[in-house]
C-alpha positions as CSV (number, residue, x, y, z in Angstrom):
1,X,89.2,-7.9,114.1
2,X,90.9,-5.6,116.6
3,X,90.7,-2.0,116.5
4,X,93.8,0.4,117.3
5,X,92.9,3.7,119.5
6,X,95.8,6.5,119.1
7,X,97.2,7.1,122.8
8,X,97.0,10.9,124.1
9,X,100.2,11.7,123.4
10,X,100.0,10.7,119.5
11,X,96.8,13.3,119.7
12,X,98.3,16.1,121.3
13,X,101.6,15.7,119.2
14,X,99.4,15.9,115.7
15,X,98.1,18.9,117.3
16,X,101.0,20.5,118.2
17,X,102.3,19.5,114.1
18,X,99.0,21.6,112.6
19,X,99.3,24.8,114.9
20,X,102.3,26.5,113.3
21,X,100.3,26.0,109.9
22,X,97.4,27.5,111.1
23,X,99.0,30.7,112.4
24,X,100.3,31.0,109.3
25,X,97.4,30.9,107.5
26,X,95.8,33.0,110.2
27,X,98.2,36.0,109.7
28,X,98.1,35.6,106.0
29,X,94.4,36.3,106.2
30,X,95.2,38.7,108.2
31,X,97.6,40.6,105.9
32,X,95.2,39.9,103.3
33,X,92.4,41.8,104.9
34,X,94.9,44.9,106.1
35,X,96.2,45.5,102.5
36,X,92.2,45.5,101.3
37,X,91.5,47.6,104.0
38,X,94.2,50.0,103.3
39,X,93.4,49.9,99.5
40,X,90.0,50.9,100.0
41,X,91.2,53.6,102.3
42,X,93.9,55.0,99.5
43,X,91.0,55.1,96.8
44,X,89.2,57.7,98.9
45,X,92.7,59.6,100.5
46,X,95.8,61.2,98.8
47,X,98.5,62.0,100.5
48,X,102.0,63.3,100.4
49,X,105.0,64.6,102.3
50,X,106.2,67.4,100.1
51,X,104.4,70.0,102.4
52,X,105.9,73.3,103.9
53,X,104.4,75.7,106.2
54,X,104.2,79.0,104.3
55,X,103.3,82.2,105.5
56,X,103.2,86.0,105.6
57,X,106.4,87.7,106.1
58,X,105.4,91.1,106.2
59,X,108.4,93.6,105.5
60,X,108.6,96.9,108.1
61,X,110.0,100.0,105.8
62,X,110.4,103.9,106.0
63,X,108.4,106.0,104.0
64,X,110.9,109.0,104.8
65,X,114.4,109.4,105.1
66,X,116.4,109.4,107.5
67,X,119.1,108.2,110.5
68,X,118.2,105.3,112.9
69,X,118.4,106.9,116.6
70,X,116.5,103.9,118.1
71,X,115.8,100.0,117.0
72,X,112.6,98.9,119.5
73,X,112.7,95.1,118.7
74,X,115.6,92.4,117.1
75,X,115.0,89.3,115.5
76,X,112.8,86.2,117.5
77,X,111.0,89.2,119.7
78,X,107.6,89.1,119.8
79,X,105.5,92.8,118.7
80,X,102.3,93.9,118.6
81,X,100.5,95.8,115.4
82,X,101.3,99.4,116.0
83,X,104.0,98.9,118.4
84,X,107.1,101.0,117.3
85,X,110.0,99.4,115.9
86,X,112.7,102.1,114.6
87,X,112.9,105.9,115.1
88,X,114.5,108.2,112.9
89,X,116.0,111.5,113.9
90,X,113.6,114.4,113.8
91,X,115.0,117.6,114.0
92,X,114.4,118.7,110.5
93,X,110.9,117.7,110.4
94,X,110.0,119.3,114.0
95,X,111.7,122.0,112.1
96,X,109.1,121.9,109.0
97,X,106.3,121.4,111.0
98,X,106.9,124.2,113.1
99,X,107.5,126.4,110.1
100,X,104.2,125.4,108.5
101,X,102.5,125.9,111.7
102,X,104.0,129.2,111.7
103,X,103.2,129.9,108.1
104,X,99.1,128.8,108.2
105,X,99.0,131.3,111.3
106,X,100.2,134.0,108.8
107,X,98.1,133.0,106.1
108,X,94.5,132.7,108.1
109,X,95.7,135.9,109.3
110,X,96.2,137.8,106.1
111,X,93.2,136.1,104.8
112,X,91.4,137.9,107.8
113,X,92.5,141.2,106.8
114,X,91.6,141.1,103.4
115,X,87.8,140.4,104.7
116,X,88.4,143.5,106.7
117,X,89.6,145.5,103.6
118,X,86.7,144.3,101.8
119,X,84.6,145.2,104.9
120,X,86.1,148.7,104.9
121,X,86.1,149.4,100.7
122,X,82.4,148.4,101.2
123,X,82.0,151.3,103.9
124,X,84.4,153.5,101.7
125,X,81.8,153.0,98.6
126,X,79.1,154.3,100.2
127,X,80.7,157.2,101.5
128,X,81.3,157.9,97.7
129,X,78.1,157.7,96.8
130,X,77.2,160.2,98.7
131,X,79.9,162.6,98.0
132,X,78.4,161.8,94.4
133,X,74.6,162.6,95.7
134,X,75.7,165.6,97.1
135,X,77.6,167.2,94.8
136,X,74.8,167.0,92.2
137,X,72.5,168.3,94.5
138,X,74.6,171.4,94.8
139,X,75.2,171.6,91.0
140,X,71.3,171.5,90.5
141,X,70.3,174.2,93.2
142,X,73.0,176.0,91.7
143,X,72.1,176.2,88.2
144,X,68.4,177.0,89.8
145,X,70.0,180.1,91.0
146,X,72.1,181.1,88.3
147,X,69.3,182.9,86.2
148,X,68.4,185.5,89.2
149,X,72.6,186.4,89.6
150,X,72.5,184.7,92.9
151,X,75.5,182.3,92.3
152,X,78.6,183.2,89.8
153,X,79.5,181.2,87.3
154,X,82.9,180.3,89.1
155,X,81.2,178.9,92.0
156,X,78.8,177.1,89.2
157,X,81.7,175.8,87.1
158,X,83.8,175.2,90.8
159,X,80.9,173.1,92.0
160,X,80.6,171.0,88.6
161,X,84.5,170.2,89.4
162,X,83.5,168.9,92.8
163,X,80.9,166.5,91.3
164,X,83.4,165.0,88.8
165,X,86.2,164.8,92.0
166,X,83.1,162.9,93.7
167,X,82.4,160.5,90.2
168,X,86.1,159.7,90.2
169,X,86.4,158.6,93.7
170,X,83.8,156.6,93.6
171,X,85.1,154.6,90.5
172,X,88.7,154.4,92.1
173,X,87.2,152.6,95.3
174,X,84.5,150.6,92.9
175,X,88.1,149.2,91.4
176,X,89.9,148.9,94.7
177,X,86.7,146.8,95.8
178,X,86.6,144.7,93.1
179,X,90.3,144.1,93.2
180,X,89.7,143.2,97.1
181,X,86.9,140.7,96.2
182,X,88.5,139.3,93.7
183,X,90.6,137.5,96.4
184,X,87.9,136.4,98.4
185,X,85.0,136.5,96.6
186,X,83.0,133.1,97.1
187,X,85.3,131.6,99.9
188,X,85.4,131.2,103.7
189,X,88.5,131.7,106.2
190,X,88.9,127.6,105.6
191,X,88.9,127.9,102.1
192,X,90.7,131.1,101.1
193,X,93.2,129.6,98.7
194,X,96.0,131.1,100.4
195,X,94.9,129.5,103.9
196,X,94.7,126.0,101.8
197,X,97.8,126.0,100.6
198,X,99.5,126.7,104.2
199,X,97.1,123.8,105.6
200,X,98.4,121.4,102.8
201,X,101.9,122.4,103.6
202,X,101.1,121.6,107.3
203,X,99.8,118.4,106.7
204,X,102.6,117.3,104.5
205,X,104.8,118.7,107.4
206,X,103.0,116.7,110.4
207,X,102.8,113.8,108.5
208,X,106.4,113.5,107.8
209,X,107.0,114.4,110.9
210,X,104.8,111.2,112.6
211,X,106.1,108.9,109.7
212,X,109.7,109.2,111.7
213,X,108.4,106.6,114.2
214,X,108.0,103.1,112.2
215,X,105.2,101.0,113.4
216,X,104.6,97.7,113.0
217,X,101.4,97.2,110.9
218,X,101.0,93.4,111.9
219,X,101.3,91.7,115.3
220,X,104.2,88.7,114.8
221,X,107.5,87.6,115.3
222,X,110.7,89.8,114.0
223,X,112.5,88.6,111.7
224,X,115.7,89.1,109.1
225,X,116.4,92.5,110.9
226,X,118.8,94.7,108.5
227,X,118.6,97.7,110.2
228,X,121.7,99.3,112.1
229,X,121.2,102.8,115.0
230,X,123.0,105.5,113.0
231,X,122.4,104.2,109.4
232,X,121.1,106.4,106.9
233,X,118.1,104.9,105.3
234,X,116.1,105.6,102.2
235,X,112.1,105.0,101.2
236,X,111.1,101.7,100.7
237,X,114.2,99.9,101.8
238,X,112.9,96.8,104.2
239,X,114.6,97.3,107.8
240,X,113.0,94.2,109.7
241,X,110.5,92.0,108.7
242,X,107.5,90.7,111.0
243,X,105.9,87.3,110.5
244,X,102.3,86.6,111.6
245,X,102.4,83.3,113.2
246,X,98.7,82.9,113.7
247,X,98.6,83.2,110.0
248,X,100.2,80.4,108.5
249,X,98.9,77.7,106.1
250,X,100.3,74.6,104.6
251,X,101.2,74.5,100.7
252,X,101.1,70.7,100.1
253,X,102.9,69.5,96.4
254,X,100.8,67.0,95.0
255,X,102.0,64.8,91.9
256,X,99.8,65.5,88.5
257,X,98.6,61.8,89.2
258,X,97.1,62.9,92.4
259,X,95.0,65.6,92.2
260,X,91.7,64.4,90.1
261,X,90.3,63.8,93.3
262,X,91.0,67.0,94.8
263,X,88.6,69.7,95.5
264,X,87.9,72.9,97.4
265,X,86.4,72.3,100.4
266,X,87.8,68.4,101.5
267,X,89.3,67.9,104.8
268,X,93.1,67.5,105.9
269,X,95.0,65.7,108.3
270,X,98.4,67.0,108.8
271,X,101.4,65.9,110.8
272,X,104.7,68.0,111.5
273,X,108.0,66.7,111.6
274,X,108.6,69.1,114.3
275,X,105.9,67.7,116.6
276,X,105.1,63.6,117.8
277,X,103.2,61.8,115.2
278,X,100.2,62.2,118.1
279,X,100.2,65.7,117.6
280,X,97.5,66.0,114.7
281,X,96.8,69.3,112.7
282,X,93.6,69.8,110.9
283,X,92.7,71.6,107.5
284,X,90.8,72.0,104.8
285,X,91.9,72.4,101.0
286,X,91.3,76.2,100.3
287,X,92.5,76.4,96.5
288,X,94.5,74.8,94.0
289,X,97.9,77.0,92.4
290,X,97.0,77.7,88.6
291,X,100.2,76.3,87.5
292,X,103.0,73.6,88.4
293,X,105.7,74.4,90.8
294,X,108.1,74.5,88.0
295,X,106.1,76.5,85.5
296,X,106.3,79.5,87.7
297,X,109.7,78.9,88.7
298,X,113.3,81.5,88.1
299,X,114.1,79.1,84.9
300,X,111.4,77.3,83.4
301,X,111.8,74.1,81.3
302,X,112.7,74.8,77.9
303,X,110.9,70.7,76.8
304,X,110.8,71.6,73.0
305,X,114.7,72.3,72.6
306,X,117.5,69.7,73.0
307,X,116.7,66.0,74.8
308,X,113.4,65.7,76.5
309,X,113.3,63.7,79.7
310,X,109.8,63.3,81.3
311,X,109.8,64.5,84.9
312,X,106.6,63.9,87.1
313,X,105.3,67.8,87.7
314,X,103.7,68.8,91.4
315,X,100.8,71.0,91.4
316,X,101.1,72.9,95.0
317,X,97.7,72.8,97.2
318,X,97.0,75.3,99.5
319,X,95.6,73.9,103.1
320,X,93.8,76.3,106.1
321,X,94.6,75.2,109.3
322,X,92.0,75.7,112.2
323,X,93.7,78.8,114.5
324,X,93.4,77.0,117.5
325,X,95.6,74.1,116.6
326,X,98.6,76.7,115.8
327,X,98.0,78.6,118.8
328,X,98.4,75.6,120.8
329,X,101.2,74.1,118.5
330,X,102.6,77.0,116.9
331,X,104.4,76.4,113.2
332,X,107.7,77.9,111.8
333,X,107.8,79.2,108.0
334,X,109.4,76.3,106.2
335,X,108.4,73.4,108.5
336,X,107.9,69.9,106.7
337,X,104.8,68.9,107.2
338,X,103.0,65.0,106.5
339,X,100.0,65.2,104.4
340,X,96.7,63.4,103.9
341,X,93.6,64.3,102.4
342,X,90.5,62.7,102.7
343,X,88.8,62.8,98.6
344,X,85.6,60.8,99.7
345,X,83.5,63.9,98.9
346,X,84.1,65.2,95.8
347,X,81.5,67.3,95.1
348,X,83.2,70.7,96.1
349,X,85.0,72.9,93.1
350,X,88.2,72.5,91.6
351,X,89.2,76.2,91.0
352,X,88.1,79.1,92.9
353,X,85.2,81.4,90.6
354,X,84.9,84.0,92.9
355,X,87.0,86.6,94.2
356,X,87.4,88.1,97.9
357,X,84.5,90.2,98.9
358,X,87.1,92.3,101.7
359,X,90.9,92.6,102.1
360,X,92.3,89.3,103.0
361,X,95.2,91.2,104.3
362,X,95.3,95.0,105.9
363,X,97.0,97.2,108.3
364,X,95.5,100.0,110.1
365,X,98.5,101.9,111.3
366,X,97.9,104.5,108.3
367,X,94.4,104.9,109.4
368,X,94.8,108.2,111.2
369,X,97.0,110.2,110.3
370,X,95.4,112.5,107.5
371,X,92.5,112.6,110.5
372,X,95.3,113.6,113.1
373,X,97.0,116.1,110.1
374,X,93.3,117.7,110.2
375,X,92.9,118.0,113.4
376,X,96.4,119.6,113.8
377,X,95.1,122.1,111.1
378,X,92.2,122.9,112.5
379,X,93.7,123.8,115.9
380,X,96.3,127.0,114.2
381,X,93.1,127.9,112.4
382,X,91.0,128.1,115.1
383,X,93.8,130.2,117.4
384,X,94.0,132.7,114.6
385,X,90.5,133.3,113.1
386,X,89.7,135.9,115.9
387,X,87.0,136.6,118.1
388,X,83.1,135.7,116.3
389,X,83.0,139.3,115.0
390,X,85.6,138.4,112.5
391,X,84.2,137.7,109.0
392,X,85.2,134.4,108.9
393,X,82.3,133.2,107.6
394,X,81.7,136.3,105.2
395,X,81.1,135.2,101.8
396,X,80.9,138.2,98.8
């Protein structure tokens, strides 16, 4: 019995036949175990790429009329909160407030002399009074006398006139008095009504006058500038508008299928088309829109008249973005935006139950000026209230 031993060659050659097989079978196992991995990955992520960067866009308008002298910024310029943008001619209010300067001089100064008249009527009553004590003192010692013959009865019935002079006198100024207090009685030089009425009217007047510089109220980027140097513009009409770019977020449109999973609070991986694919933003899921994109849309559908065709609804998702990431990669209103939200945790809410406890949003630029009005009013009252001996403290 003779026994046949395969050469080398034969070996390697079998070999060589079984390694295309098992690099097939190799990269099918492969495959196998990157679609299970990436299933079990999709059961804890959603994701989508109907996502836009949204923002504020913060419109700059005049709360006076008037005609554009000077524009301060254009469209893509950067501006600070406060900065001014437009300037309206302001002859006619420098014209106002110097005529309601003018006028709360007057009044604070009127208001002054009535204390003095008051003052004086006071004085004026006394003096009465006494005319009124004297004159019945004469009457009496006259009346003594007129028994012995020493006094007449002319100079009796003369003196008796005198005494009813005196009475009268002394009612006329009572009346003149109370007429007197009657305009000042219980006030102060600050809050004669006269005087308040001339500070109102100053205020009013200063304030229009400072509202003919336009501020910015938020710190952005101009943009959609409408405004032209000589136009005649109203109240309320938007000139420019100023976008805060450090104040952006990401409203992400998830199918109806997609959002069981989502809640308040999960974490966001976002790409823009705008940056490389290694440029990574990250966010967190903030709230969830109380109705689909087309229930709150110009047209609604109208699904119980004519044919009814289903169409697949999107429920839009508000993401945060961390600030640091857009002030290193800054985003654009309107930018498409790459999606993917990790669900793994889904204990957080699914509708926000509580409301803000502060403004989200707010401007100081209004801040001071009813402050800066009082102080203006204070000043003219303070130049016309006289040296400390007037009674502008007097109360009656």
């Amino acid at each position: 019995m003779t026994t046949t031993t395969p050469s080398p060659a034969a070996t390697t050659q079998q070999r060589t036949s079984h390694r295309p097989t098992l690099l097939l079978i190799l990269a099918i196992v492969l495959m196998v175990v990157a679609l299970c991995v990436a299933y079990l990955l999709k059961l804890d992520s959603e994701s989508t790429d109907d996502a836009y960067v949204d923002g504020n866009v913060v419109q700059v308008t005049s709360q006076v009329s008037g005609t554009v002298t000077a524009i301060n910024g254009d469209n893509t310029d950067h501006v600070d909160s406060n900065a001014p943008l437009v300037t309206l001619n302001a002859v006619d209010a420098e014209i106002q407030y110097e005529r309601a300067q003018s006028n709360l001089a007057r009044a604070v100064r009127l208001a002054r002399t009535e204390y003095y008249q008051v003052q004086q009527l006071l004085a004026e009553v006394e003096q009465r009074r006494n005319d009124v004590r004297k004159a019945r003192d004469d009457l009496r010692r006259r009346n003594q006398l007129a028994d012995s013959g020493a006094v007449s009865r002319e100079e009796i019935s003369h003196t008796a006139d005198v005494l009813k002079n005196a009475i009268a006198g002394l009612d006329g100024t009572q009346h003149a008095l109370s007429i007197r207090r009657a305009m000042v009685d219980d006030t102060t030089l600050r809050t004669h009504p006269d005087a308040l009425v001339a500070a109102s009217n100053l205020r009013d007047a200063y304030i229009a006058l400072h509202r003919t510089q336009i501020y910015s109220p938020v710190a952005g980027v101009i943009t959609k500038r409408s405004v032209q140097v000589g136009q005649k513009i109203s109240p309320g009409v938007a000139l420019m508008s100023v976008v805060p770019v450090d104040q952006v977020w990401v409203n992400a449109n998830f199918k109806e299928s997609q959002i069981e999973d989502l809640r308040i609070g999960q974490p966001v991986e976002l790409r823009a088309d705008a940056y490389s694919r290694s440029v990574i933003f990250h966010g967190t899921i903030i709230g969830l829109d109380a109705g689909t994109g087309s229930a709150f849309s110009l047209m609604p559908a109208q699904n119980a008249t004519g044919n009814w065709i289903k169409v697949t609804q999107r429920v839009p998702v508000r993401i945060a973005l961390r600030p640091q990431e857009i002030a290193q990669n800054p985003l654009r209103l309107g930018l498409s935006m790459r999606v993917s939200v990790d669900t793994s945790d889904r204990n957080g809410p699914v509708l926000n139950k509580t409301g803000a406890q502060q403004p989200v949003y707010s401007t100081e630029i209004f801040k001071n000026e009813l402050k800066d009005a009082n102080d203006v009013v204070e000043h003219v009252i303070s130049a016309n209230e006289g040296s400390d001996h007037a009674p502008k403290n007097l109360k009656l």
